[in-house]
C-alpha positions as CSV (number, residue, x, y, z in Angstrom):
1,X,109.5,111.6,85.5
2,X,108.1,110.6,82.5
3,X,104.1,110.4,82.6
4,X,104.3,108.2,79.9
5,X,106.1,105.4,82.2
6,X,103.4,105.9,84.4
7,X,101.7,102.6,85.7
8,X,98.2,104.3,84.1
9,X,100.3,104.3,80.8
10,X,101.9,101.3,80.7
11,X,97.9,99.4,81.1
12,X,96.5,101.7,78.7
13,X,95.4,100.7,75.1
14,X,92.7,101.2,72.4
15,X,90.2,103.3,74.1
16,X,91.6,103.2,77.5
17,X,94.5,105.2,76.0
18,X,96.1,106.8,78.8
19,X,95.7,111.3,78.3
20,X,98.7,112.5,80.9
21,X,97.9,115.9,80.4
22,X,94.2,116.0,81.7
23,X,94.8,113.3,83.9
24,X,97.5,114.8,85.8
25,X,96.4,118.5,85.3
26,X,92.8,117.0,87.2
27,X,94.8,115.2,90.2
28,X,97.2,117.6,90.5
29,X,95.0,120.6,90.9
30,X,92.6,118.1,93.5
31,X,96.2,117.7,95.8
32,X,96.8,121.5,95.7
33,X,92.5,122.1,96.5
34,X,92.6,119.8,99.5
35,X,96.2,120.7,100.5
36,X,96.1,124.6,100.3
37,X,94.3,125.0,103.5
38,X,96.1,122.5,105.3
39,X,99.5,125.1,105.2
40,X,100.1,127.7,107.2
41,X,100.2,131.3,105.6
42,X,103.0,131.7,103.4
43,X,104.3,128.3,103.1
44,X,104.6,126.9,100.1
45,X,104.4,122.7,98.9
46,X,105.5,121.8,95.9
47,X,104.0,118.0,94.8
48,X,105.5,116.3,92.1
49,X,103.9,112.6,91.4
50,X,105.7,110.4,89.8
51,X,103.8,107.1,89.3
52,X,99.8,106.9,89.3
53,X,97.7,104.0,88.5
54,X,94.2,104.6,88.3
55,X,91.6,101.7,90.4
56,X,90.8,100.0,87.2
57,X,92.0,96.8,85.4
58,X,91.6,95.6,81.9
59,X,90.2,91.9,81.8
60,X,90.3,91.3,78.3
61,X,89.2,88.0,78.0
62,X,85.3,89.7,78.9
63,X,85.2,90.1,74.9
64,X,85.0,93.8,73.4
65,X,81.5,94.5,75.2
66,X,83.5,95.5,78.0
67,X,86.3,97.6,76.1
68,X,84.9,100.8,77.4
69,X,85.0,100.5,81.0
70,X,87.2,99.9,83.6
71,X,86.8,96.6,85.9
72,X,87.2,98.1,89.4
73,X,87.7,95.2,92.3
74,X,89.7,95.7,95.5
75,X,92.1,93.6,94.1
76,X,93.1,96.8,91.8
77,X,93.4,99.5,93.9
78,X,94.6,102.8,93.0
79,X,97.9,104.0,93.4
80,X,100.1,107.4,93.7
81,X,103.6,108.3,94.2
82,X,104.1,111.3,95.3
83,X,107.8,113.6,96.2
84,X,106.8,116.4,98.2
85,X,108.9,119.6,99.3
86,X,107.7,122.1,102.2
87,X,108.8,125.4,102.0
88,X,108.6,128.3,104.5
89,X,107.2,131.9,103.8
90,X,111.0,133.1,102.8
91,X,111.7,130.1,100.6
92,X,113.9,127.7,102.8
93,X,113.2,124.2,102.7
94,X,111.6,123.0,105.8
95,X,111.0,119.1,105.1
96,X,110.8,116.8,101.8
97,X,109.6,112.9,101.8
98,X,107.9,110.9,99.0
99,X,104.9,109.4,99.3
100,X,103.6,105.6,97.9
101,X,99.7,106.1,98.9
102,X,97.3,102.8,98.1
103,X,94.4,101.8,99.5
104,X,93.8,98.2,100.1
105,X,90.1,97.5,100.5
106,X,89.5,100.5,99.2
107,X,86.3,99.9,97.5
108,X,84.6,99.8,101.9
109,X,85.5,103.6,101.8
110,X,83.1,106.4,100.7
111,X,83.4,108.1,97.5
112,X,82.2,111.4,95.4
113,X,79.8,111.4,92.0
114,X,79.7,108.3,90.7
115,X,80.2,110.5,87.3
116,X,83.5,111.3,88.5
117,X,86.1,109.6,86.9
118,X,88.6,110.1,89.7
119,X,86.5,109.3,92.6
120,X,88.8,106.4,94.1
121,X,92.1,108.3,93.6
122,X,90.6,111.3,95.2
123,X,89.6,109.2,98.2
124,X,92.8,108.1,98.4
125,X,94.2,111.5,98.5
126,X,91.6,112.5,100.6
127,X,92.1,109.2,103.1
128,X,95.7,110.3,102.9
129,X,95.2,114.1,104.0
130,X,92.9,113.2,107.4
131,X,95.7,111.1,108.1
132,X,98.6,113.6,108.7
133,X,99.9,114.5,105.5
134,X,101.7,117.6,107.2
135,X,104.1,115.1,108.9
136,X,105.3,114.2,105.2
């Protein structure tokens, strides 16, 4: 899928311009952090996402004060698609699914650094795992 179709992409503009590169090369290496240890030895998962929206929306008619930040309200919560593909230690395929994770209300959940730009998607990732993400 093309990042640039992404739901991130599509709301991006001026200096909200959407980077795919470091903003998938960040999530994606978060997933594989928090997953690794969650497979048995061996096993391998293979994530592809293919749709992200970051907790944000833009509310232009705030005026250009507020063009460099992001308006975050439970009524934009994030958003990530996600096809996943379990593999055993000798390389047969053991289970695939997809994945549409959101977080209504999402702002009542705890988060990382404030300085971290990815805090809410990482929750939800995070929210996600404690639930049973093995079952996919």
């Amino acid at each position: 899928m093309d990042p640039q179709n992404f739901t991130e992409a599509k709301r991006s503009f001026g200096v909200h311009v959407f980077d795919a590169d470091a903003y998938l090369k960040l999530l994606n290496a978060y997933i594989v952090q928090r997953i690794s240890g969650m497979l048995a030895p061996g096993q391998r998962l293979d994530i592809e996402v293919t749709d992200a929206g970051r907790a944000r929306e833009d509310e232009p008619w705030r005026g250009p004060r507020f063009d460099n930040g992001r308006i975050i309200k439970d009524l934009y919560p994030p958003g990530i698609d996600l096809n996943l593909t379990l593999y055993s230690v000798d390389g047969e395929m053991l289970r695939e699914g997809q994945r549409k994770l959101r977080a209504p209300a999402f702002l009542s959940h705890g988060f990382g650094s404030d300085q971290d730009p990815l805090r809410y998607e990482k929750s939800l990732i995070d929210s996600w795992l404690r639930k049973g993400a093995g079952k996919l």
